[in-house]
C-alpha positions as CSV (number, residue, x, y, z in Angstrom):
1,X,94.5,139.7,116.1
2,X,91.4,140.3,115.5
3,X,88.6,138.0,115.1
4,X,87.3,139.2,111.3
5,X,91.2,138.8,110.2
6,X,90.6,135.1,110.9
7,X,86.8,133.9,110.2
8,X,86.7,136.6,107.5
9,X,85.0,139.9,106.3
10,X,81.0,139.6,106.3
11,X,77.9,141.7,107.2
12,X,76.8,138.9,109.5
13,X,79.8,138.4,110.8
14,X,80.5,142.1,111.9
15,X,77.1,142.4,113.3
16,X,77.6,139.2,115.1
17,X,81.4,139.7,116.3
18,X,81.9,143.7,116.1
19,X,79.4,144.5,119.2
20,X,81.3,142.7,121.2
21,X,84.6,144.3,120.5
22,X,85.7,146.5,123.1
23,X,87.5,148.6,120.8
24,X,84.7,149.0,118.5
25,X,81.9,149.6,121.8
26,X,84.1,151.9,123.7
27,X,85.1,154.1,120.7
28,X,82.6,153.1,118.0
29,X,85.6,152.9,115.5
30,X,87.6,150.7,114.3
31,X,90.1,151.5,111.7
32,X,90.6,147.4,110.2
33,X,86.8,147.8,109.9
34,X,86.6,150.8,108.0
35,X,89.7,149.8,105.9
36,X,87.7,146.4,105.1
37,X,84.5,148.0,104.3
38,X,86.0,150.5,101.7
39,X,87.8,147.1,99.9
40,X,84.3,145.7,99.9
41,X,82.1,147.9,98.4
42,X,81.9,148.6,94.9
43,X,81.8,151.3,93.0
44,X,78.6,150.5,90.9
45,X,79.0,153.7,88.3
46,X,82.5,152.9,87.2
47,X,82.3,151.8,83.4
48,X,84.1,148.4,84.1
49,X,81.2,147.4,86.2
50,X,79.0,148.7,83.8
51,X,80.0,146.7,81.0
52,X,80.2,144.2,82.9
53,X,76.4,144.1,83.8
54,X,75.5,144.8,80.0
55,X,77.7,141.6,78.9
56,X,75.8,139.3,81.4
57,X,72.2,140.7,80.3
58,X,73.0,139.7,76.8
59,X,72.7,143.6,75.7
């Protein structure tokens, strides 16, 4: 298993763990890694976020 499945998904934590993988040094890729970072990011010009931002400026 791999180590960000159990301490969990974080910039820091791939910066810190990540360079020592061997997977991720010998191939630079790692497909749990990429799969994670596309459930983290956010799609910042989708309407729902959008509104969401207005709503907590008081707009």
């Amino acid at each position: 298993m791999c180590i960000i499945e159990q301490i969990g998904y974080s910039r820091e934590n791939k910066e810190t763990y990540c360079t020592n993988c061997i997977i991720q040094r010998e191939t630079g890729k790692c497909e749990y890694l990429k799969y994670l970072e596309t459930k983290v990011s956010v799609d910042v010009s989708s309407e729902y976020i959008q509104e969401i931002t207005i709503d907590e400026c008081g707009f």
